[in-house]
DSSP file (Angstrom, degrees, kcal/mol; ACC not computed):
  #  RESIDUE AA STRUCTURE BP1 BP2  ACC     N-H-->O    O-->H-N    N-H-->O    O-->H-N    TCO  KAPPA ALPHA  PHI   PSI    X-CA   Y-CA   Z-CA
    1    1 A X     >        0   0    0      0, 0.0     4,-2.5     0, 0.0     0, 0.0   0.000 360.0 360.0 360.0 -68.9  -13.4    6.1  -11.3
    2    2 A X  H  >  +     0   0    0      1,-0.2     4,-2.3     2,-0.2     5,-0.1   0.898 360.0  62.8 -29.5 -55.1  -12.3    5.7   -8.0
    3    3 A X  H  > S+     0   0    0      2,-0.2     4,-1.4     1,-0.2     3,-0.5   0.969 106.7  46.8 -19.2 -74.6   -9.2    4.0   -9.0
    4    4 A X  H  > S+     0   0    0      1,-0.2     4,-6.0     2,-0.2    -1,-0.2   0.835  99.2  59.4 -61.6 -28.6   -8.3    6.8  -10.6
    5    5 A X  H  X S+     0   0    0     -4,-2.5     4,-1.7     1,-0.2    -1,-0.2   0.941 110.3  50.7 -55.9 -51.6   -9.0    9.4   -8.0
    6    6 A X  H  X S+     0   0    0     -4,-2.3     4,-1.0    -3,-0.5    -2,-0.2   0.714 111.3  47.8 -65.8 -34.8   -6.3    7.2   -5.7
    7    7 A X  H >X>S+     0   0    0     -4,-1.4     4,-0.9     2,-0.2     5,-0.6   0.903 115.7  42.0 -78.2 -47.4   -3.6    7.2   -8.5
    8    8 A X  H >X5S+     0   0    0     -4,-6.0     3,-2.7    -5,-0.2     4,-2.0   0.906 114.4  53.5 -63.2 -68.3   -4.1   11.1   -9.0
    9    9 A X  H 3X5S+     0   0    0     -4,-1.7     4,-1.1     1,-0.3    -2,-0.2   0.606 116.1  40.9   5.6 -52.3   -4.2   11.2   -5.0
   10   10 A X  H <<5S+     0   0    0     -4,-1.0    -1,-0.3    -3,-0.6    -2,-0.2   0.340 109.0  51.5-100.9   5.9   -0.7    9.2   -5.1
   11   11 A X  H <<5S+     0   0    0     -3,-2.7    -2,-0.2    -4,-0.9    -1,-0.1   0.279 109.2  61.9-121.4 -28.3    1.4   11.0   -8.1
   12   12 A X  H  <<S+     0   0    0     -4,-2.0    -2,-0.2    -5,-0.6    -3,-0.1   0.899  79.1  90.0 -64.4 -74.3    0.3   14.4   -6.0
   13   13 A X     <  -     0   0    0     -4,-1.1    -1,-0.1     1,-0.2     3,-0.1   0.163  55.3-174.6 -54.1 112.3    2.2   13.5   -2.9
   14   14 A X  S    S+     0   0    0      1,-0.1     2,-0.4     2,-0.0    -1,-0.2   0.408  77.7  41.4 -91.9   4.6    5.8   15.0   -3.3
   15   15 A X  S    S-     0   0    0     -3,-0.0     2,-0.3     0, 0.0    -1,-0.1  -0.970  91.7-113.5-159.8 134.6    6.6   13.3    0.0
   16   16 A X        -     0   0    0     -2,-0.4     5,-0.1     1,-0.1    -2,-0.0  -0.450  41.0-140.0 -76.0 119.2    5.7    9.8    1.4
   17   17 A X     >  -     0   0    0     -2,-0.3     4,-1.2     1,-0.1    -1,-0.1   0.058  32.0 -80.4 -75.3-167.0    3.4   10.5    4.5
   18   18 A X  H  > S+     0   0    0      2,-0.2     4,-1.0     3,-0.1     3,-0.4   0.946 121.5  47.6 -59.4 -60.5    3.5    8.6    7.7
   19   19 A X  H >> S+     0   0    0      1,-0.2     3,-4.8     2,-0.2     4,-3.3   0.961 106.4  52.1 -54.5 -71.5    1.7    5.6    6.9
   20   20 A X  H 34 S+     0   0    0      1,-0.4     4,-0.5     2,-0.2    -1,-0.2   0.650 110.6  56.2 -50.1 -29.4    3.2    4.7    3.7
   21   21 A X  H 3< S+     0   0    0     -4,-1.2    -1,-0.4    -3,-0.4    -2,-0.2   0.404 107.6  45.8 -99.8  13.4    6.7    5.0    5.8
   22   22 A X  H <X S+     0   0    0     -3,-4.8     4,-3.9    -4,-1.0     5,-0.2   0.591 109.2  56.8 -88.3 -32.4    5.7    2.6    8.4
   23   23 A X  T >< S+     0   0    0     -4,-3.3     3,-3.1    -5,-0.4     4,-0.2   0.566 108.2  42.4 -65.7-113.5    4.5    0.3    6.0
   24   24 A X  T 3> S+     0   0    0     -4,-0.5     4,-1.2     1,-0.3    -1,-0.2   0.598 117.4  49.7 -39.5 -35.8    7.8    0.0    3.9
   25   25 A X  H >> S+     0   0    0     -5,-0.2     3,-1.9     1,-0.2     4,-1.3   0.976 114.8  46.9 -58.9 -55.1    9.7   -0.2    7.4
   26   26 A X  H XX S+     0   0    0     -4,-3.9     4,-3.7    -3,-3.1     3,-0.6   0.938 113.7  46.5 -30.2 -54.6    7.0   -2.9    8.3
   27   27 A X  H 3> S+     0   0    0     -4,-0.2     4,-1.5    -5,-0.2    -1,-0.2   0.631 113.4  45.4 -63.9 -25.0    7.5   -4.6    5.0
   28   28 A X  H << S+     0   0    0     -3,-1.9    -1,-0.2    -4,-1.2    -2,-0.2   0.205 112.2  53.6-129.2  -7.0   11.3   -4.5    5.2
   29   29 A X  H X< S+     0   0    0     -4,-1.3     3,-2.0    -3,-0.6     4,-0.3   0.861 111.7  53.4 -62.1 -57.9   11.2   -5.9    9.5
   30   30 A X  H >< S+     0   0    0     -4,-3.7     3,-1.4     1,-0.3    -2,-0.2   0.888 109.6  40.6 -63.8 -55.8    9.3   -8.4    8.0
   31   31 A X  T >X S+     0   0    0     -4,-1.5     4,-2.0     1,-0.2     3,-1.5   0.337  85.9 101.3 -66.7  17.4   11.8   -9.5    5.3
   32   32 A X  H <> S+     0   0    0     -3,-2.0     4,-1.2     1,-0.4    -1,-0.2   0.736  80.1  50.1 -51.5 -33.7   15.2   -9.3    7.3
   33   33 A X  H <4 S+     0   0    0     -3,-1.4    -1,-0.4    -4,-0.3    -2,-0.1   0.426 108.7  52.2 -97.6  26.4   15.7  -12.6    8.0
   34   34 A X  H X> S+     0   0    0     -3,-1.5     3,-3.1     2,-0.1     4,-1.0   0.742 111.0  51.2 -99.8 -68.9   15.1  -13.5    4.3
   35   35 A X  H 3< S+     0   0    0     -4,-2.0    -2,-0.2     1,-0.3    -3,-0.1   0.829 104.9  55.7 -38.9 -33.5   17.7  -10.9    3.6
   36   36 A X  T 3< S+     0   0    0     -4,-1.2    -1,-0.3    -5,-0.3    -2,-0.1   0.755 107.8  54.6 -84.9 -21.4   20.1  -12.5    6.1
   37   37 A X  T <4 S+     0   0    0     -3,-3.1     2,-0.3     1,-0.2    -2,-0.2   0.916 101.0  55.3 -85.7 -25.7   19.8  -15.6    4.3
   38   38 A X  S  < S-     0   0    0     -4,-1.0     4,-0.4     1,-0.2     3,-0.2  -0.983 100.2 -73.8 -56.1 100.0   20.5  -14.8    1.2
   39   39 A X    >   -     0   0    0     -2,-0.3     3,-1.5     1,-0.2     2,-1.1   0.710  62.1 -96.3 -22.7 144.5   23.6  -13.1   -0.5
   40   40 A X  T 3  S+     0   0    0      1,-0.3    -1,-0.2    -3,-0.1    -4,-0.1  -0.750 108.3   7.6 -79.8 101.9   23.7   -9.4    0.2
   41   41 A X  T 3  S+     0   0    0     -2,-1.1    -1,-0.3    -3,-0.2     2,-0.2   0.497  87.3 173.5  80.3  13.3   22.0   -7.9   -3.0
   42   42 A X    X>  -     0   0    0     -3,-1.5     4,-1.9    -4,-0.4     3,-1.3  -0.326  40.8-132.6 -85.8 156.6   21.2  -10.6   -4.1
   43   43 A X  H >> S+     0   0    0      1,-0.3     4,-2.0    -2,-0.2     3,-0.6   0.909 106.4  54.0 -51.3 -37.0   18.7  -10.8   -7.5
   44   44 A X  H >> S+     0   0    0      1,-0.3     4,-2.5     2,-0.2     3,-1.0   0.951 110.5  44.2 -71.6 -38.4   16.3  -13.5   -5.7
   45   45 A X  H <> S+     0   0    0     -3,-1.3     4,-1.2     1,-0.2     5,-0.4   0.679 113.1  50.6 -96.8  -7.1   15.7  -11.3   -2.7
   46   46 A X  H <X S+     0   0    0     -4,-1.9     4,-1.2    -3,-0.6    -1,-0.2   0.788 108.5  56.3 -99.7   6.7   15.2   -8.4   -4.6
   47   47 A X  H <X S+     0   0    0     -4,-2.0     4,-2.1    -3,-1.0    -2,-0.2   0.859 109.2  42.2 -50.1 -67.9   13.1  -10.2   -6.3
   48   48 A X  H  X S+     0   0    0     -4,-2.5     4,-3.4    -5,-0.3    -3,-0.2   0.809 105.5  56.4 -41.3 -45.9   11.3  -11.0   -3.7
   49   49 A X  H  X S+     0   0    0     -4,-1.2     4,-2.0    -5,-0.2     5,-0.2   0.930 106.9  55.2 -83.6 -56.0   11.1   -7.7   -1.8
   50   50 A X  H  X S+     0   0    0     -4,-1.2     4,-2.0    -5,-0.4     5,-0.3   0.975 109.7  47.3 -52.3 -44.6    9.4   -5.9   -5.1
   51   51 A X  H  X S+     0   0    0     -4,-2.1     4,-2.2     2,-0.3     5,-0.2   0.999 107.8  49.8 -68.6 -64.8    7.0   -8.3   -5.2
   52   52 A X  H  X S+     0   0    0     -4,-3.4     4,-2.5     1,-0.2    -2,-0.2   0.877 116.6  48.7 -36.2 -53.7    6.3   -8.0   -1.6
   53   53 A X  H  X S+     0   0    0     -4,-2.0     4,-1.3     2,-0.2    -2,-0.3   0.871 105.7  52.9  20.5-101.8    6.2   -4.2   -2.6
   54   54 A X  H  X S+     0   0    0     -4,-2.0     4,-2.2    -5,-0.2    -2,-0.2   0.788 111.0  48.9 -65.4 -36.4    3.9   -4.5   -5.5
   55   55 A X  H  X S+     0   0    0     -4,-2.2     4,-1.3    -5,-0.3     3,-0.4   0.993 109.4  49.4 -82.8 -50.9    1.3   -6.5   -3.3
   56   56 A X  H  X S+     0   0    0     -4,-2.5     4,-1.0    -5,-0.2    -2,-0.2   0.843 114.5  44.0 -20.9 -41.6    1.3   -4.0   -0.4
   57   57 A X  H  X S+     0   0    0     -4,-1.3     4,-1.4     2,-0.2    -2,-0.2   0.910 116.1  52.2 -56.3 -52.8    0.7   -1.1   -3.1
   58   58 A X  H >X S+     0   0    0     -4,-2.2     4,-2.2    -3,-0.4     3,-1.6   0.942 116.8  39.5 -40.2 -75.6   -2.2   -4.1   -4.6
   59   59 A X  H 3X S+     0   0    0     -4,-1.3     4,-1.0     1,-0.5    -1,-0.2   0.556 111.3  57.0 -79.7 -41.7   -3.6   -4.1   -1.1
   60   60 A X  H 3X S+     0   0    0     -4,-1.0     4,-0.9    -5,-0.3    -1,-0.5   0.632 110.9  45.7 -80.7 -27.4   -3.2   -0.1   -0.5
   61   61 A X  H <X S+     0   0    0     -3,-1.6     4,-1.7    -4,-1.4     5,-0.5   0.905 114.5  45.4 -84.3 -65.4   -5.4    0.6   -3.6
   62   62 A X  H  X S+     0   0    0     -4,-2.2     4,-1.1     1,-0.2    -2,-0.2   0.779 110.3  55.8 -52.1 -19.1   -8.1   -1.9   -2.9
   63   63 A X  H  X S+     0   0    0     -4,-1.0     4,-2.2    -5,-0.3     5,-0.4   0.955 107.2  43.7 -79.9 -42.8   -8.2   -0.8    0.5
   64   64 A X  H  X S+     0   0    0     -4,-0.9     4,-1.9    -3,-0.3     5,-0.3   0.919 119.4  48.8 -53.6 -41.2   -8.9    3.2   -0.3
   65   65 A X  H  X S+     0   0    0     -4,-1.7     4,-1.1     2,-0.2    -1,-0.2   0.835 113.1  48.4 -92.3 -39.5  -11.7    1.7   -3.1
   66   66 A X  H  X S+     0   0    0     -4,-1.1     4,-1.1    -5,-0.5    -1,-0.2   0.985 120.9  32.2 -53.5 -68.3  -12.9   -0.5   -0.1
   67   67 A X  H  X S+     0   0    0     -4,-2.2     4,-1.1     1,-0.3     5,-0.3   0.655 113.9  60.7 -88.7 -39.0  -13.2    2.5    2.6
   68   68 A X  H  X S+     0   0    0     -4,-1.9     4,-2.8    -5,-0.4     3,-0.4   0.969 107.7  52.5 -58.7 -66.1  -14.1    5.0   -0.2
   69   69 A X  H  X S+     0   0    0     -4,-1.1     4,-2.7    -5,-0.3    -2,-0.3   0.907 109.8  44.6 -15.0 -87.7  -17.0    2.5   -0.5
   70   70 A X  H  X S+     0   0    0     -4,-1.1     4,-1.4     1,-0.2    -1,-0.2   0.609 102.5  59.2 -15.9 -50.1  -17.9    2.5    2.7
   71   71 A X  H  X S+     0   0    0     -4,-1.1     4,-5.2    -3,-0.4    -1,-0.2   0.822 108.8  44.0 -80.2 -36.9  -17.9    5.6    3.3
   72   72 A X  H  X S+     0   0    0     -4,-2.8     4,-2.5    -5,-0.3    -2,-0.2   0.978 111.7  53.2 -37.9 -55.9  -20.6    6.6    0.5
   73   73 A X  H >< S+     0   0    0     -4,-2.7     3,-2.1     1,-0.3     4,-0.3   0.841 108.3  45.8 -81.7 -89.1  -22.4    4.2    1.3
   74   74 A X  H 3X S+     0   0    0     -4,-1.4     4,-1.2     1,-0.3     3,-0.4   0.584 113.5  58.4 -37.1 -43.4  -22.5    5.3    5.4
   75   75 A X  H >X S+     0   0    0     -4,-5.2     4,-3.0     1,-0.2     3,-1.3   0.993 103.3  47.5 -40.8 -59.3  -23.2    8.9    3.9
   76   76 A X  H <X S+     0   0    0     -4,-2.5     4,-0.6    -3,-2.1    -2,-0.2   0.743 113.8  50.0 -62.4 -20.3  -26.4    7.8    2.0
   77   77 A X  H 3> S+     0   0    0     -3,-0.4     4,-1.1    -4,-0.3    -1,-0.2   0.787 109.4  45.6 -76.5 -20.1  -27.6    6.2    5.0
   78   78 A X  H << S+     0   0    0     -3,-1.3    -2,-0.2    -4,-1.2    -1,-0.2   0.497 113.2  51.7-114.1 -19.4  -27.1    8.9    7.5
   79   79 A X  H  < S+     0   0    0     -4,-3.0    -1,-0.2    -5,-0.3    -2,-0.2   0.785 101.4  65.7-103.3  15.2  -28.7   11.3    5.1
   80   80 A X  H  <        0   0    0     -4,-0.6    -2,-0.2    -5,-0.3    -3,-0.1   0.998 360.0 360.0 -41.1 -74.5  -31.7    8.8    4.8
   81   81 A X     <        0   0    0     -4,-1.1    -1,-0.2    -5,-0.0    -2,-0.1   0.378 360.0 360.0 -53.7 360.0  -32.5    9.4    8.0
């Protein structure tokens, strides 16, 4: 359920916020020198950089389901008390 809540959450946003464009800048420091080694365009590095990509994305869902998590769970404690 959660899951889904983050996918509707991410098909709303008509524009890529702040985070989500520092990550892909991040993502795309990190590969440079891969890109400089390799042919300019070439299929292995764009191989590469979507996969790099698809596990940031991985990593950005589990983390909202983490924190989502969290969060409940720090609700239910604080109204315990």
């Amino acid at each position: 359920m959660i899951r889904s809540l983050y996918l509707n959450l991410i098909q709303d946003m008509e524009v890529t916020d702040d985070i989500s464009e520092r990550l892909k800048k991040e993502i795309l420091e990190i590969l440079e020198d891969d890109e400089k080694e390799t042919e300019t365009g070439s299929q292995e590095y764009g191989q590469c950089r979507d996969k790099v990509f698809r596990i940031a994305s991985a990593a950005e869902e589990n983390g909202f389901v983490r924190g989502f998590r969290y969060a409940f769970h720090l609700i239910m404690e604080c109204c315990q008390e």
